[in-house]
C-alpha positions as a Python dict, from the first residue, in 0.01 Angstrom:
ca = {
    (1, 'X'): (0, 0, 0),
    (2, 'X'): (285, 223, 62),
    (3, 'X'): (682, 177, 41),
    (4, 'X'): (850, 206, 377),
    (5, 'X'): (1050, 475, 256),
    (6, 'X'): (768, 675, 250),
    (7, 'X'): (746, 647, 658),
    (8, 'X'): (913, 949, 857),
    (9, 'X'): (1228, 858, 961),
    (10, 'X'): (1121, 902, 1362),
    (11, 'X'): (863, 619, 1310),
    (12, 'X'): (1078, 386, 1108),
    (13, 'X'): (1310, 471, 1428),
    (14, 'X'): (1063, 373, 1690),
    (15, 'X'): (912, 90, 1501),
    (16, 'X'): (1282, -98, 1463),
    (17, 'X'): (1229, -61, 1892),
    (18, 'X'): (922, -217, 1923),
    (19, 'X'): (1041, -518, 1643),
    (20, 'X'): (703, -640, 1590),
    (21, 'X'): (334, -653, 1689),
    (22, 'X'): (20, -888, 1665),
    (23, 'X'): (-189, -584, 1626),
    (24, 'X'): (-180, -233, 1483),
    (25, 'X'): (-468, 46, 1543),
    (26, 'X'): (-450, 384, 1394),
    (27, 'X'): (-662, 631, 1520),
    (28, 'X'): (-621, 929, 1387),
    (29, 'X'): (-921, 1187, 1520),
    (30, 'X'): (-770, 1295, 1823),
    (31, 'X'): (-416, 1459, 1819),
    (32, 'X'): (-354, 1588, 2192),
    (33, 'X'): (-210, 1418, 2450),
    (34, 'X'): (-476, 1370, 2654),
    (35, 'X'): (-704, 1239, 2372),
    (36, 'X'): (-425, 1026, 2280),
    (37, 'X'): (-354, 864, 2690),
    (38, 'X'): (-725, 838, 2654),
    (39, 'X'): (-728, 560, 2316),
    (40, 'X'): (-496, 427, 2474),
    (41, 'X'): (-706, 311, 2749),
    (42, 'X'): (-967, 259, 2539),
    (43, 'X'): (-758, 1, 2369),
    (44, 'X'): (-631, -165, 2631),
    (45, 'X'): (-995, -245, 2776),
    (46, 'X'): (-1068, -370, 2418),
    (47, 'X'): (-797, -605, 2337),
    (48, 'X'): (-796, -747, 2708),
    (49, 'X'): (-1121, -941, 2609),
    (50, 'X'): (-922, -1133, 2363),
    (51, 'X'): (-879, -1454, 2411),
    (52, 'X'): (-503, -1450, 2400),
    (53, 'X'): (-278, -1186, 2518),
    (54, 'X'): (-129, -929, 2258),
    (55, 'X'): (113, -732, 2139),
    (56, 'X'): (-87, -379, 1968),
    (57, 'X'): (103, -88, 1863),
    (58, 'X'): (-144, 217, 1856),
    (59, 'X'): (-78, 453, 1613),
    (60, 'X'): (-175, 825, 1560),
    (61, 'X'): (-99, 1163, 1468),
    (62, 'X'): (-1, 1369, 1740),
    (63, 'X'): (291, 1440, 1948),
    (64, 'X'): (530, 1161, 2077),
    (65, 'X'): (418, 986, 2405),
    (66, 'X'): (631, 745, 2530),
    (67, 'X'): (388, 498, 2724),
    (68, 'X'): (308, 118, 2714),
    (69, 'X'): (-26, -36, 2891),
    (70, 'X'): (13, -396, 2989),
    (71, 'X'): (-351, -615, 2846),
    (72, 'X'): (-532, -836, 3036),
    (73, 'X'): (-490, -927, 3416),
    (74, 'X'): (-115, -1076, 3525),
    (75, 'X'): (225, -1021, 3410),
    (76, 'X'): (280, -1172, 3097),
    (77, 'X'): (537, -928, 2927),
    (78, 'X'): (446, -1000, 2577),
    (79, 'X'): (57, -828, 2624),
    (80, 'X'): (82, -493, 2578),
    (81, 'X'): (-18, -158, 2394),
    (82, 'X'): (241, 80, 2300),
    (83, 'X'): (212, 425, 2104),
    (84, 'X'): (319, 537, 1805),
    (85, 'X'): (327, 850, 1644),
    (86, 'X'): (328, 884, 1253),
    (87, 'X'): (383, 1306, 1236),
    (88, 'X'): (302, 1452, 882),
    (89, 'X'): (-42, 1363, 909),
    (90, 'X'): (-332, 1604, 790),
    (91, 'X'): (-550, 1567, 1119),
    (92, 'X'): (-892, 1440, 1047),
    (93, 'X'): (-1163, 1679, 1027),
    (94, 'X'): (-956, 1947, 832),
    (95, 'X'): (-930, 2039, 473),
    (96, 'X'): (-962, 1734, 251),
    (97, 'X'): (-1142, 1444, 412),
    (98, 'X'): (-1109, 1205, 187),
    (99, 'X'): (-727, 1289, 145),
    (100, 'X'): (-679, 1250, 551),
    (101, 'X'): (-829, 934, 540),
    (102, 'X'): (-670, 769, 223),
    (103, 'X'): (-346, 879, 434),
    (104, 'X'): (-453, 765, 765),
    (105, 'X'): (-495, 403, 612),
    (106, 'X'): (-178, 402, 411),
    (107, 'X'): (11, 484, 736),
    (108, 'X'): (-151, 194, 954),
    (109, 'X'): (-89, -57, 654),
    (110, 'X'): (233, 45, 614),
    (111, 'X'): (332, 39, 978),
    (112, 'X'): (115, -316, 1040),
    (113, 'X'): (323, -458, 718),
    (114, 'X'): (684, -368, 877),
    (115, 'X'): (563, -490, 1195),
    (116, 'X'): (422, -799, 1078),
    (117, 'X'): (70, -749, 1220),
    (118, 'X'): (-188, -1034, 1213),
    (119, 'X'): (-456, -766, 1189),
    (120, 'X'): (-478, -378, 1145),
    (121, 'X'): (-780, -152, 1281),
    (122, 'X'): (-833, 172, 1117),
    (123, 'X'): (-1053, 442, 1304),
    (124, 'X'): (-1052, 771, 1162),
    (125, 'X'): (-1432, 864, 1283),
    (126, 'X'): (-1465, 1115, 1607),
    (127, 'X'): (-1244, 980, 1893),
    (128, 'X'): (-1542, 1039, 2108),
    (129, 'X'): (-1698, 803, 1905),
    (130, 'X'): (-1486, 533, 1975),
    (131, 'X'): (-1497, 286, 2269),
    (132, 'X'): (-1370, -66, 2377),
    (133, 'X'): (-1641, -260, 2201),
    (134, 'X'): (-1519, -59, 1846),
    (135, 'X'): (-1137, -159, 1912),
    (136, 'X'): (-1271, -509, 1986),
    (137, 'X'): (-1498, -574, 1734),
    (138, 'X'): (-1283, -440, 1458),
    (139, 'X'): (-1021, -692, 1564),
    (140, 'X'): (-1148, -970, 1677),
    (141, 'X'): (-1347, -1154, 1357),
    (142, 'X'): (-974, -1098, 1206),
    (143, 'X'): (-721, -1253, 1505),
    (144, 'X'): (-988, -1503, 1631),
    (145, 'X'): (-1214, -1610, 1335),
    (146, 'X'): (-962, -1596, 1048),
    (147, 'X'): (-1168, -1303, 885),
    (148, 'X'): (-1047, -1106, 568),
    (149, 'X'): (-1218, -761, 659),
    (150, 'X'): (-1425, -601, 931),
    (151, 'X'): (-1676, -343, 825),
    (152, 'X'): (-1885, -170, 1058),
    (153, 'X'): (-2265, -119, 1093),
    (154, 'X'): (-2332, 218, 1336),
    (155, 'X'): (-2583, 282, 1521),
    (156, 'X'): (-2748, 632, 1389),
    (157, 'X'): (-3089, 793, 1372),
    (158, 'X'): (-3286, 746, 1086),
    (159, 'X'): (-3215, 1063, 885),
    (160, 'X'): (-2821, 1031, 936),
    (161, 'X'): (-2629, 837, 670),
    (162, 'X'): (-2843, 868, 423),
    (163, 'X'): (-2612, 864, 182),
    (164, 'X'): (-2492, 537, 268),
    (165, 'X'): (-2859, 432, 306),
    (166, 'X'): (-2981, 570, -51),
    (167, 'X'): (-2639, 478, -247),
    (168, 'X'): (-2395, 288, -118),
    (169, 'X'): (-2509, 37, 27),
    (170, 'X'): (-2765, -114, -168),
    (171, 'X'): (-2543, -9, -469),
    (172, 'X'): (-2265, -262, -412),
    (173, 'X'): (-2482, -515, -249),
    (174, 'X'): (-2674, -519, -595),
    (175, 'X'): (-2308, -541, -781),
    (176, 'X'): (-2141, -742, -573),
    (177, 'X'): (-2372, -943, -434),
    (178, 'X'): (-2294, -906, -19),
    (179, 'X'): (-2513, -730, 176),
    (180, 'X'): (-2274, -503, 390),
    (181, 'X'): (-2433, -206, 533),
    (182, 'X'): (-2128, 42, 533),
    (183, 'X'): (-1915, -78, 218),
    (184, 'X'): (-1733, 226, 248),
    (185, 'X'): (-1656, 230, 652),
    (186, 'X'): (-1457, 464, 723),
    (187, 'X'): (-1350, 213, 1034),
    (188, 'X'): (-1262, -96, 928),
    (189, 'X'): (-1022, -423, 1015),
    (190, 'X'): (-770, -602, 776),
    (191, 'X'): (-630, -900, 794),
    (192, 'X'): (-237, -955, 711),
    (193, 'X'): (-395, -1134, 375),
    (194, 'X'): (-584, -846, 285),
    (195, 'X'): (-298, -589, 365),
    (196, 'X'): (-85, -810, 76),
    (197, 'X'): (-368, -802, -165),
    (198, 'X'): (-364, -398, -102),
    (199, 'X'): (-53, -370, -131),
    (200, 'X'): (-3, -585, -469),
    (201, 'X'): (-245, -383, -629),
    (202, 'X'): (-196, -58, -503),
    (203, 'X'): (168, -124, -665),
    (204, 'X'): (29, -254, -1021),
    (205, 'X'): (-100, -71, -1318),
    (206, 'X'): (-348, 189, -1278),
    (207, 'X'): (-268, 272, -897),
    (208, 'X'): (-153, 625, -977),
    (209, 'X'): (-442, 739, -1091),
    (210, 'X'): (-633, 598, -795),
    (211, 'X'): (-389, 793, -552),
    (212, 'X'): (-591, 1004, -357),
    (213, 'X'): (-938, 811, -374),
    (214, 'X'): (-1090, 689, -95),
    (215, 'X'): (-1107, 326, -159),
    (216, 'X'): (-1367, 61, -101),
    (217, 'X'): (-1192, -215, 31),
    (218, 'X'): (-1533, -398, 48),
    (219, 'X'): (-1475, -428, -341),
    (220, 'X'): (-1116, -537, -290),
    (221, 'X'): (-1172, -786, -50),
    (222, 'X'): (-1495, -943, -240),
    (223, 'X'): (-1371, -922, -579),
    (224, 'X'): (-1019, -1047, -446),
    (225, 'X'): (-1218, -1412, -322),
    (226, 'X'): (-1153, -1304, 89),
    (227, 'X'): (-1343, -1311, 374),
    (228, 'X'): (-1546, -1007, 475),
    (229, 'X'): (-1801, -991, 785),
    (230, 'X'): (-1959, -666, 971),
    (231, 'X'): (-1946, -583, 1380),
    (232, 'X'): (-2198, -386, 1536),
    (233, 'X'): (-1914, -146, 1683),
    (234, 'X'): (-2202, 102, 1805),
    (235, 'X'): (-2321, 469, 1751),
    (236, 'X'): (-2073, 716, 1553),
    (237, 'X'): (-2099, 1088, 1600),
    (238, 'X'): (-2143, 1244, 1239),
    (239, 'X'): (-2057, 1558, 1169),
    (240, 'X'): (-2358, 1779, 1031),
    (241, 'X'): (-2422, 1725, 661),
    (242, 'X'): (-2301, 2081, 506),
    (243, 'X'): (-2562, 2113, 276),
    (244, 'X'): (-2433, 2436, 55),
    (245, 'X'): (-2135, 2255, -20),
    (246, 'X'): (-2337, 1854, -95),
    (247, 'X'): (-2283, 1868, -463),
    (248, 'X'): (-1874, 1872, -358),
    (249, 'X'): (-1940, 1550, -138),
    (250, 'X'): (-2151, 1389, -361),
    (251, 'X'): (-1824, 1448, -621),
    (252, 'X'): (-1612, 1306, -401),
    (253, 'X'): (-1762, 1001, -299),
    (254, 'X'): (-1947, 898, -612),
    (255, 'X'): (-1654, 964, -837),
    (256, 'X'): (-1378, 678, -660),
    (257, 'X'): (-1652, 400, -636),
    (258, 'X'): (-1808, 466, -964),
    (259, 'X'): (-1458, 414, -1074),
    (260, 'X'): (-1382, 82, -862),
    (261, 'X'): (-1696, -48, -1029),
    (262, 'X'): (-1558, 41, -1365),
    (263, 'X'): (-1252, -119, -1290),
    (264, 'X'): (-1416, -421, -1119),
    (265, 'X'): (-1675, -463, -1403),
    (266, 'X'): (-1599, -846, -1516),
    (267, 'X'): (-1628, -984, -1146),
    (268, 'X'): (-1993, -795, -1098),
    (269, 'X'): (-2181, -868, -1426),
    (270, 'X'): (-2176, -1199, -1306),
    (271, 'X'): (-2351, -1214, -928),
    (272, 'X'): (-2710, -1240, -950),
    (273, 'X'): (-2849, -1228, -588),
    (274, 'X'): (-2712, -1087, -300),
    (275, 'X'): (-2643, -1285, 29),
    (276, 'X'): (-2557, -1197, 411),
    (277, 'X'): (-2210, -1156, 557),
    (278, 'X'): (-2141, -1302, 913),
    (279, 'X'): (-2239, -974, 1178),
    (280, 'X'): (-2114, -1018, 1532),
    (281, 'X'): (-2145, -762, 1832),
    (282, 'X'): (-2492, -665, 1977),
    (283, 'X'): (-2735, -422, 1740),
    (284, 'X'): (-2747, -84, 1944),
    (285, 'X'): (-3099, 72, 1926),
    (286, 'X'): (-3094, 445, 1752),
    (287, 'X'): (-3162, 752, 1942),
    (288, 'X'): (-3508, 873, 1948),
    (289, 'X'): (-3376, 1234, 1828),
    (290, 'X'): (-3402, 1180, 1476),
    (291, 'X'): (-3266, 1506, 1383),
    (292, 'X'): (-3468, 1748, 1143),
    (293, 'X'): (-3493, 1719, 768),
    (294, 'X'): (-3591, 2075, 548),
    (295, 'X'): (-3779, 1883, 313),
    (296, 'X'): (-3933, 2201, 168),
    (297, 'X'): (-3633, 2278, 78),
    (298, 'X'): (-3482, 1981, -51),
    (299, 'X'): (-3827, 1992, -307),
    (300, 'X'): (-3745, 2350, -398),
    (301, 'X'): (-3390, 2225, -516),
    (302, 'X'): (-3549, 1914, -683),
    (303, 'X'): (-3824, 2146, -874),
    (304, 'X'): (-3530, 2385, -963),
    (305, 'X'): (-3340, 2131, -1103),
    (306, 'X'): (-3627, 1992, -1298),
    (307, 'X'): (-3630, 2353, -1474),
    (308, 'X'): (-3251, 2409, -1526),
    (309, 'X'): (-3102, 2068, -1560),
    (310, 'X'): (-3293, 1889, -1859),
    (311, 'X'): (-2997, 1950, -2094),
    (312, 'X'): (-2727, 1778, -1879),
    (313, 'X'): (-3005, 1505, -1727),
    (314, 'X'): (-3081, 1452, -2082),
    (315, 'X'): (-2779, 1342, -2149),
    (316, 'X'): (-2784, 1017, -1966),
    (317, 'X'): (-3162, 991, -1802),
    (318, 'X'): (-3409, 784, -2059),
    (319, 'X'): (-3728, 1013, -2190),
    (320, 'X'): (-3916, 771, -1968),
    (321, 'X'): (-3755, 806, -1666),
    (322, 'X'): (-3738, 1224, -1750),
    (323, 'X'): (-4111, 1207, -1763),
    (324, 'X'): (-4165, 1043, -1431),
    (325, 'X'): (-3938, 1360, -1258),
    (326, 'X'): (-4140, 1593, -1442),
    (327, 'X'): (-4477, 1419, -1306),
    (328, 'X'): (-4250, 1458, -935),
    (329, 'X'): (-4203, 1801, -1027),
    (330, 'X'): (-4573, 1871, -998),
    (331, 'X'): (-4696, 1714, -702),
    (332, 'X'): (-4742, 1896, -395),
    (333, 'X'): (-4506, 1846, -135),
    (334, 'X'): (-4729, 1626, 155),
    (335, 'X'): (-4768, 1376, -134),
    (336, 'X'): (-4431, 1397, -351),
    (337, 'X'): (-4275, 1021, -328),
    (338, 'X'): (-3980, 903, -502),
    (339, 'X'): (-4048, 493, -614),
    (340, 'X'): (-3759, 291, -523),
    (341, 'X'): (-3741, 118, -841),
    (342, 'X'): (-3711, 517, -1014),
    (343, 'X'): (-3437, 643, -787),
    (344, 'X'): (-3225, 294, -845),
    (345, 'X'): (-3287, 324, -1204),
    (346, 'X'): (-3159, 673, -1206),
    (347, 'X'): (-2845, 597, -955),
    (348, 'X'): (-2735, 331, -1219),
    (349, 'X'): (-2793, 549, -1527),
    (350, 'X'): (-2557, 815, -1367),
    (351, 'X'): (-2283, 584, -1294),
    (352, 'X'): (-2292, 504, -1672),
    (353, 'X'): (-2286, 849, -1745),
    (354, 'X'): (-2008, 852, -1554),
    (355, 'X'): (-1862, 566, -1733),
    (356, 'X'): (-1925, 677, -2079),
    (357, 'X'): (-1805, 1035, -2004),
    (358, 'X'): (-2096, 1181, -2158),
    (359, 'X'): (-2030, 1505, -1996),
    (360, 'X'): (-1756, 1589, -1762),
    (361, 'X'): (-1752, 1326, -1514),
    (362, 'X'): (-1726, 1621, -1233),
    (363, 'X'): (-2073, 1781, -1378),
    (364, 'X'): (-2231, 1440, -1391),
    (365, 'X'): (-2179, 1385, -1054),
    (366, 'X'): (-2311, 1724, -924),
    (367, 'X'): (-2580, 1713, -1156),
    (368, 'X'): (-2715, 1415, -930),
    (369, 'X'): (-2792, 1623, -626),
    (370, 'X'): (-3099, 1783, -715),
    (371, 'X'): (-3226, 1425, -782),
    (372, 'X'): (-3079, 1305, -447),
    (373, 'X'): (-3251, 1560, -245),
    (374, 'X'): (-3549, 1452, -404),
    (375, 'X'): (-3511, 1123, -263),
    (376, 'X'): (-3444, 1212, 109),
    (377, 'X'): (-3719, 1435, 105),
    (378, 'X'): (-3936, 1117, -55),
    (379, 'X'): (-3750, 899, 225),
    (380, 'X'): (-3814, 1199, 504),
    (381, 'X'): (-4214, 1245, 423),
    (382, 'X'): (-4243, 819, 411),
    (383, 'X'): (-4068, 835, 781),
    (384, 'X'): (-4112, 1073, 969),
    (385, 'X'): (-4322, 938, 1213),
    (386, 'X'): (-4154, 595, 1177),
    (387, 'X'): (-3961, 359, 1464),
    (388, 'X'): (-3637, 116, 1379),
    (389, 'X'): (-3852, -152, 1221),
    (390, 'X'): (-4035, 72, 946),
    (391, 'X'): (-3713, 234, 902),
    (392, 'X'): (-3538, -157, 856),
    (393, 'X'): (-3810, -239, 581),
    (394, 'X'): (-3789, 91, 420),
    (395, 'X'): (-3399, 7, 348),
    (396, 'X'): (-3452, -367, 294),
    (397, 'X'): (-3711, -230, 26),
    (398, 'X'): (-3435, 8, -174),
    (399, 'X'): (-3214, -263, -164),
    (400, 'X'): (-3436, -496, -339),
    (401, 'X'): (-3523, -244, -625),
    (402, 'X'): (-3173, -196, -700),
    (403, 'X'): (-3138, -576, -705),
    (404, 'X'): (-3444, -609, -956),
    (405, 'X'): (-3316, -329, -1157),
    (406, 'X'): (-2972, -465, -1191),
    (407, 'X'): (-3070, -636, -1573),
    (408, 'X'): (-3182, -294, -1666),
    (409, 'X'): (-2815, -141, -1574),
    (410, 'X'): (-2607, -500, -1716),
    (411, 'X'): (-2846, -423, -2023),
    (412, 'X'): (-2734, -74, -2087),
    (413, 'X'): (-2370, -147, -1949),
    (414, 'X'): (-2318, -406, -2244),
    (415, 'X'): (-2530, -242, -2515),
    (416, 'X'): (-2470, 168, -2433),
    (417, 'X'): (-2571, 233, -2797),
    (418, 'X'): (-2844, 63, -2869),
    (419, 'X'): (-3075, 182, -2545),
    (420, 'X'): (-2903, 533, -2571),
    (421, 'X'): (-3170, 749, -2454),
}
């Protein structure tokens, strides 16, 4: 994933002291020292309900702090969790997120590589997020049950993540046929297997380009025949959608997995179905806050966007499915409702779009907000005075349509010209 020479020297130092490790954590949220003594103990309590004793190196960001907790009860010397600092490090939370975090990985899989980790944790969410049952959870399928990757599944109220709920997920679960709820993490676990694989094809043809994306190693681990499973590593706190700047985060999401699928298209055209991945760790119940939702708002830029953006929409949405978001257009907004089987159909014509660079792919992919903030508002007005389960179905239903319309996209994948709209 990256060379050791690309590892500050003062690291390189302090890793040839520590020799090696059975575990590696980055966390890379909190940079002061307190936040920093404070993981540390929050590792600690995590790894001591392992069912052997081991030896974790903790890595982060900050300022050296020379300090090593023993793990578990008694004195065996060989449990223990010692610090690391990586300095160079954008912290997380400032300037480019998805930058920070492709960075934040490539230093924990460089530094569990040299150390010759069994597994690697990477958190990069809020520290205040982040408690013994994550550190466990993301390690344990890995050292204990021979699993590949960890993804999580957070806790969160039913108009947070949405993004992940309306895209993502049910995205590459139609694709790639594994029903993972956050394909895209950010906090996951690797195995010593999967750090190889990354590394081998991080260091092929075509990893240049891919640089600075912020990588689904869902995809990698699938499409690479490994073992993937989810832990329930509880709630996350998210920070507060920006919604003047959306069309920039839509860009920078969409545009790295649209391009993993492109890359990974032979392996996908041939699931049909999608099937459950192994989940351990108990399901934590959402708060009852479920946060507020403009959806006035969000119809005003849907309408708008119905009036301005027919030329670019044109140039990848059907006449048919154009019709239907001009019949949306005109509804008022107690009854406007998105179908399922519309917004997949329109998720999967963009990413061909983006494929086929009909326009500039960075257009495209802003073009698409309108559209999406037509579907949370649909999602918002079907919920809002819904509990966990109608919330569950609700997702389980998206899912399914972009499942059934998966023929439509393989169709239009193989064949671009002849259903051109």
């Amino acid at each position: 994933m990256v060379g050791l020479e690309e590892v500050p020297q003062s690291t390189r130092e302090s890793m040839e002291r520590i020799g090696s490790a059975n575990v590696v954590i980055g966390v890379f949220a909190g940079n002061e020292p307190e936040e920093i003594h404070r993981l540390l103990a929050t590792a600690q309590k995590g790894l001591s309900s392992l069912a052997s004793p081991v030896r974790a190196v903790l890595v982060h960001s900050g300022p050296d702090v020379a300090e090593t907790w023993a793990v578990g009860e008694g004195s065996e010397k060989d449990a223990s969790v010692r610090v690391l600092a990586y300095p160079g490090l954008e912290p997380m939370g400032l300037g480019d997120y998805t930058r920070a975090t492709h960075a934040a990985y490539r230093a924990t899989i460089a530094v569990g590589e040299s150390l010759g980790a069994r597994a690697c944790g990477v958190i990069v969410s809020d520290p205040e997020s982040v408690t013994p049952q994550w550190i466990l959870w993301l390690i344990q399928p890995v050292l204990e049950l021979d699993f590949d990757l960890v993804a999580p599944v957070y806790a969160h109220h039913k108009f947070e993540n949405l993004l992940n709920s309306g895209i993502l997920s049910p995205l590459t679960r139609a694709l790639y046929g594994k029903r993972i709820a956050y394909p895209l993490g950010p906090d996951f676990g690797f195995s010593s297997r999967l750090l190889q694989q990354l590394h081998e094809s991080s260091s092929g043809s075509g990893s240049a380009g891919r640089a600075h994306f912020l990588e689904a190693y869902a995809i990698q681990a699938i499409c690479g025949g490994l073992e993937a499973c989810q832990a329930n590593i509880g709630a996350r706190v998210n920070p507060p959608v920006d919604w003047l700047n959306l069309s920039s985060v839509l860009a920078e999401i969409l545009s790295p997995l649209f391009l993993d699928i492109e890359r990974t298209a032979v392996f996908w055209q041939g699931i049909r179905g999608s099937q459950t991945v192994p989940s351990f760790g108990k399901r934590a119940s959402s708060s009852e806050d479920a946060g507020v939702v403009d959806v006035r708002r969000m119809i005003d830029s849907f309408q708008l966007g119905c009036r301005n953006l027919q030329e670019i929409w044109g140039q990848v949405l059907p006449p048919k499915t154009l019709l239907e978001l001009a019949k949306l257009a005109r509804l008022a907004p107690e009854k406007f409702r998105m179908p399922d089987e519309l917004w997949a159909r329109i998720v999967y014509d963009f990413l061909l779009g983006h494929r086929l660079k009909t326009i500039s792919r960075d257009h495209l992919l802003r073009a698409i907000t309108p559209l999406y903030l037509g579907w949370v508002a649909s999602y918002a007005l079907e919920l809002e005075a819904s509990g966990d389960a109608a919330v569950e179905r609700k997702v389980e239903q998206l899912a399914i349509a972009y499942e059934e319309a998966k023929p439509y996209f393989l169709s239009r994948w193989r064949w671009p010209d002849r259903f051109n709209p």
